[in-house]
C-alpha positions as CSV (number, residue, x, y, z in Angstrom):
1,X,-24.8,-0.5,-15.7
2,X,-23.4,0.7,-12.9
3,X,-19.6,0.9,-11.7
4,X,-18.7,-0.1,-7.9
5,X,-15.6,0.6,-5.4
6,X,-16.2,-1.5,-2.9
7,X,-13.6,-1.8,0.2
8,X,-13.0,-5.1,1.8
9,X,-13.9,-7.5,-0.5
10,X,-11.9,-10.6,1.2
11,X,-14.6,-11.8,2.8
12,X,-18.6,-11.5,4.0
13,X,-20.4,-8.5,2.6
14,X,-17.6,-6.9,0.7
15,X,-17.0,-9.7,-1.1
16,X,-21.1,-11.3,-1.4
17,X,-21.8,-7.7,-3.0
18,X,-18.5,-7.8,-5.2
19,X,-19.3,-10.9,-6.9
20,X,-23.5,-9.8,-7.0
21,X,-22.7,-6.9,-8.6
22,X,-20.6,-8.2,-11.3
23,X,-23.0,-11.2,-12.2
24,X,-25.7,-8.9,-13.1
25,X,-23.5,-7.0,-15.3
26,X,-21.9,-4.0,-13.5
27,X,-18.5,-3.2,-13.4
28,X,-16.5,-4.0,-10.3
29,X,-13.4,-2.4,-8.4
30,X,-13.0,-5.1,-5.6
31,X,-10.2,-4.5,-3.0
32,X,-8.8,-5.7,0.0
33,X,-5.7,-5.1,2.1
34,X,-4.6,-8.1,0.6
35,X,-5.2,-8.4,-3.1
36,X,-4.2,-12.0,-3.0
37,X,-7.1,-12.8,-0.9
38,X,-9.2,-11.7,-3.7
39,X,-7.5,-12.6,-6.9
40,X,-9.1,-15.1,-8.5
41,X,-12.9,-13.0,-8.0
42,X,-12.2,-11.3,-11.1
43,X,-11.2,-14.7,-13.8
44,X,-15.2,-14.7,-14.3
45,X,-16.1,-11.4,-15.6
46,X,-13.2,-10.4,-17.6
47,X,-12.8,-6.9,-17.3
48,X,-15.3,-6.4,-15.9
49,X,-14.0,-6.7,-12.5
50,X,-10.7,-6.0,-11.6
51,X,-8.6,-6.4,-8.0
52,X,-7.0,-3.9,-6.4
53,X,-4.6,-3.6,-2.9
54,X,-5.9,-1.2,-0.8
55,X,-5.2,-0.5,2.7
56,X,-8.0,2.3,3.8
57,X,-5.6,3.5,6.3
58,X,-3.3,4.9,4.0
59,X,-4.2,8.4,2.5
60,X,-1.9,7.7,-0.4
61,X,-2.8,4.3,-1.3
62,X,-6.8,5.6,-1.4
63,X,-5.7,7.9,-4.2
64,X,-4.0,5.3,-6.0
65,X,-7.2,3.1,-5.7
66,X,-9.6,5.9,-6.7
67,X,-7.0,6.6,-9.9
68,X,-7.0,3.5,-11.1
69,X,-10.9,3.3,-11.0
70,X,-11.1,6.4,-13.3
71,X,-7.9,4.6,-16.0
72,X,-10.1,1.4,-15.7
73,X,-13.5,2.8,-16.2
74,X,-13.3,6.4,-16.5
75,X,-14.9,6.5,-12.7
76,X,-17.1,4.9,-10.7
77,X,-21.0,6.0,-9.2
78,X,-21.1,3.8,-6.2
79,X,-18.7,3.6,-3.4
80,X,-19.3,0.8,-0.5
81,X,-17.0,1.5,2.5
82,X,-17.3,-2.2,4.2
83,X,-13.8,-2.7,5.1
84,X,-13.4,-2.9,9.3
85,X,-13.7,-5.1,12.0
86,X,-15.1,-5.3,15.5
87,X,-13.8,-5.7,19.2
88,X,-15.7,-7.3,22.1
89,X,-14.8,-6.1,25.8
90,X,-16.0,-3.8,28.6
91,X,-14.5,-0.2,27.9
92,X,-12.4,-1.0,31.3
93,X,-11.1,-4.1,29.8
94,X,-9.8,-2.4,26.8
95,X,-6.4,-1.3,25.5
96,X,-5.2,1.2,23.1
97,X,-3.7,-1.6,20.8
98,X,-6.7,-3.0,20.4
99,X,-9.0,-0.8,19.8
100,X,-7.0,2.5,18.0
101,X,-6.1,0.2,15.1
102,X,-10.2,-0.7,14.6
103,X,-11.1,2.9,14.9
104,X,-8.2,3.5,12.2
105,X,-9.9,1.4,10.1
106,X,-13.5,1.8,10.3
107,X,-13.4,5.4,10.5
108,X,-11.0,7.1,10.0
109,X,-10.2,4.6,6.9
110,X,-13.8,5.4,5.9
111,X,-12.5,9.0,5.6
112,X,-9.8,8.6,4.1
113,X,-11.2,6.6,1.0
114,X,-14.3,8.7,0.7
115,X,-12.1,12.3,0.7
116,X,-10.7,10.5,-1.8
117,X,-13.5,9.3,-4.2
118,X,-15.4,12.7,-3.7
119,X,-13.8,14.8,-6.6
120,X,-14.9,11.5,-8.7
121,X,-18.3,11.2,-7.4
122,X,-19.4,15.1,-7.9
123,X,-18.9,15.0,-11.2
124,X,-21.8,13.1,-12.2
125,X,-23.4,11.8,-9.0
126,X,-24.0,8.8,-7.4
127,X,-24.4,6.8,-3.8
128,X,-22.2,6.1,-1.2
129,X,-22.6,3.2,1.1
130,X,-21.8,3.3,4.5
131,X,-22.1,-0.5,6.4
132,X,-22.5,0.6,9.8
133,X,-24.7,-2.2,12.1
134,X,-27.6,-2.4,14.5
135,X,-24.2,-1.9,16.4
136,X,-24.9,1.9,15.5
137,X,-28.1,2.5,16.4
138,X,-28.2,1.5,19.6
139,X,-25.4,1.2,22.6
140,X,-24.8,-2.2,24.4
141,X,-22.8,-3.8,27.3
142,X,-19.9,-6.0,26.1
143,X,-19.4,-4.1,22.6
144,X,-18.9,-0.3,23.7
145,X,-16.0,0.5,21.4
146,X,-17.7,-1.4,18.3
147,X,-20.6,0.5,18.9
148,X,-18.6,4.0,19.2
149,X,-17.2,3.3,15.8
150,X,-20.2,2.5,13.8
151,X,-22.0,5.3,15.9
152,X,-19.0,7.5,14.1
153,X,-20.0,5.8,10.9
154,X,-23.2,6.8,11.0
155,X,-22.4,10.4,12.6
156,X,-20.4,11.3,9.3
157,X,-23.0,9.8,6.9
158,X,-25.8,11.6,8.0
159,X,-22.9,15.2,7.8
160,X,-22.0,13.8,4.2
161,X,-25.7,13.5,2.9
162,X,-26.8,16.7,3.8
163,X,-22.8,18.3,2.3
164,X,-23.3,16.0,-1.1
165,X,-27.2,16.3,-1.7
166,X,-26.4,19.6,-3.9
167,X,-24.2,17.5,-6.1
168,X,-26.6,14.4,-6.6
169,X,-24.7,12.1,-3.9
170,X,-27.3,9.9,-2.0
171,X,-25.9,8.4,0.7
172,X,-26.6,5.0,2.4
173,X,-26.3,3.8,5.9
174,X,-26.6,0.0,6.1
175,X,-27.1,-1.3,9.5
176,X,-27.3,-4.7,9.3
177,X,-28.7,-7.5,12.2
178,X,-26.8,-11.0,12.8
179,X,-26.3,-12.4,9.3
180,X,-24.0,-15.8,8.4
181,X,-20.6,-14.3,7.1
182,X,-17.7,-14.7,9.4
183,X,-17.8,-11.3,11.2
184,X,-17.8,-13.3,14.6
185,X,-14.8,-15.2,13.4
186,X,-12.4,-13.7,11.3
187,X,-13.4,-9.9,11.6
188,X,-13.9,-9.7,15.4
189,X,-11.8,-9.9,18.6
190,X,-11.6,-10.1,21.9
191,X,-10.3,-7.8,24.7
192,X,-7.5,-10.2,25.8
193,X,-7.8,-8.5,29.2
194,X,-10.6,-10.4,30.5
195,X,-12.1,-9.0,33.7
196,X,-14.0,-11.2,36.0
197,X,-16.5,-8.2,37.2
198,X,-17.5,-7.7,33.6
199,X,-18.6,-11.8,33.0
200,X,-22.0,-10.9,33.1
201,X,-21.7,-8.3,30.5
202,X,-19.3,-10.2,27.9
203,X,-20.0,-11.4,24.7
204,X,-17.2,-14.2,24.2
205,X,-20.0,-17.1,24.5
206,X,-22.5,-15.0,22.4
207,X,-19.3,-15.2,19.6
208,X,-18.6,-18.8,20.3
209,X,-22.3,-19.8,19.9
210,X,-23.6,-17.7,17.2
211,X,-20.4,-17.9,14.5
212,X,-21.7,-19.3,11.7
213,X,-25.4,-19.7,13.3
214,X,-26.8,-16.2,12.6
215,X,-30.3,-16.0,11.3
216,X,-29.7,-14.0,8.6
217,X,-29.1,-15.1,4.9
218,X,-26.2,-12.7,4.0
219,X,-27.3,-12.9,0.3
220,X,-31.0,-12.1,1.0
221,X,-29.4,-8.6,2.3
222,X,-27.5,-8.2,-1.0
223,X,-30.1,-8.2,-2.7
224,X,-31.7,-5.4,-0.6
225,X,-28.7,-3.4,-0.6
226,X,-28.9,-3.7,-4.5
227,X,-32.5,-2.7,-4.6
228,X,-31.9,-0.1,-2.2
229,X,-28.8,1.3,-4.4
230,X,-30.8,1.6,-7.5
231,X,-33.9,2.5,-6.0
232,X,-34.8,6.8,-6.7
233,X,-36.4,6.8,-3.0
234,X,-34.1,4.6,-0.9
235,X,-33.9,5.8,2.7
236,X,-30.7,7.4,4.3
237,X,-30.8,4.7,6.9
238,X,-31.0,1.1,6.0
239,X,-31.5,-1.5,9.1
240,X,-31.3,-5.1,7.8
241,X,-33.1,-8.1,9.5
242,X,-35.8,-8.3,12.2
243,X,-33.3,-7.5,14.9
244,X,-31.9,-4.7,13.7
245,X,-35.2,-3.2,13.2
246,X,-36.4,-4.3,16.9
247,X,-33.1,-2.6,18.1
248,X,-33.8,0.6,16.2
249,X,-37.8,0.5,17.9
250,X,-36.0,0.2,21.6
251,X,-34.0,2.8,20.9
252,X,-36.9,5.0,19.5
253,X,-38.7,4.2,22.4
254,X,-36.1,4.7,24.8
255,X,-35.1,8.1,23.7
256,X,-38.8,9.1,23.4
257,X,-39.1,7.9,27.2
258,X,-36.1,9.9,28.2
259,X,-37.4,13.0,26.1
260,X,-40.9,12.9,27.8
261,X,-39.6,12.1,31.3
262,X,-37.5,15.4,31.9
263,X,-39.2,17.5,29.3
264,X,-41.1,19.8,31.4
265,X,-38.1,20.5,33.6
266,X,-35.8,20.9,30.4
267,X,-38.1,23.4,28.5
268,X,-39.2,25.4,31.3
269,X,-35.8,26.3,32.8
270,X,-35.0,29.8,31.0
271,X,-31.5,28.9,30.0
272,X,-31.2,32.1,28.9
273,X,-31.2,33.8,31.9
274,X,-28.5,34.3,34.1
């Protein structure tokens, strides 16, 4: 049995992997900024699940969170930072109050929860997992601050995997394709400043289109992320669904064509030179 603190359980993975979790018998810390969102998750599993407020943001309510794990449960061995949302817009079309408040969340809240759980975790191991998105493996037009923050995501989880391997800490980048939860609804906005020179590159009819039409079956990928959690040789990056994977071979490719095409001119220069 296993004991979870998962972020951002009111809805789509969060919540999917909440609820998975505790029907095969683990034990469950759900939370959500909102704890009324999630309130009734727990009347199921008795105590083996219980709710908790948390807003990621706040350095003081993380510790809170992480305390009332270890009176619950005596700790916890996996934490799941899923809580965030997205913006849509050309970096010109973008404002401060729109995107600050999602970098607050999905990274620097992912900080400030893990700095948190990590006095926890070292003492008897366990995995962290980091959702990131095919968002973070590979740059596009339309979704430039998305991408910087799950590029930041994945940044710090590959720093934290080589700083917690001594301590038996796996960590676990989940980088998931298009799947049907309501990321294109509820979790993601639009740059209200809507420029006409950027229509070819905006995603507001790809959101419009494809909300509740994604190919993906979110609870097919729970049951990966499960496997991949209990697995001994699960791999520090995790791409879910045939288009994250054809996103992460573009961007192999790419960067290998970029490497090759300046190489000689790159290595032969004698930098070290004056």
């Amino acid at each position: 049995m296993k004991t979870w603190l998962i972020t951002g359980c009111s809805s789509g993975f969060g919540q999917r992997l909440a609820l998975a979790a505790a029907q095969r018998g683990d034990q469950v810390i759900a939370t959500a900024r909102d704890v009324k969102t999630i309130g009734e998750m727990a009347e199921p599993f008795g105590g083996r699940m219980i709710t908790l407020p948390l807003d990621v943001t706040d350095a003081a309510a993380t510790k809170t969170a992480v305390a009332k794990a270890v009176e619950t449960f005596g700790g916890f061995d996996v934490l799941v930072n899923n809580a965030g949302h997205g913006l849509f817009g050309a970096i010109e079309e973008g404002t401060p109050e729109e995107y600050r408040p999602m970098f607050e969340v999905n990274v620097f809240g992912l900080i400030e929860i893990t700095r948190a759980a990590l006095p926890v975790l070292r003492r008897s191991g366990g995995t962290i997992v980091n959702m990131s998105s095919g968002a973070g493996i590979a740059g596009g037009a339309g979704g430039g601050y998305y991408n910087a923050a799950k590029f930041a995501v994945e940044g710090i989880s590959e720093a934290l995997a080589g700083e917690l391997k001594p301590f038996g800490i796996r960590v676990l980048i989940v980088e998931p394709g298009p799947f049907r939860t309501d990321f294109l609804g509820r979790s993601i906005m639009m740059a209200a400043n809507e420029m006409p020179e950027y229509a070819v590159s905006s995603r507001k009819h790809y959101r419009e289109t494809n909300n509740g039409n994604q190919a993906g079956d979110p609870d097919k990928a729970i049951a990966v992320i499960l496997r991949a959690v209990d697995a001994d040789d699960a791999p520090l990056h995790l791409p879910l669904g045939p288009i994250a994977h054809a996103i992460a071979e573009r961007k192999l490719a790419a960067f290998r064509s970029d490497i090759d095409a300046w190489r000689d001119i790159t290595i032969a220069t004698d930098f070290d030179q004056p």
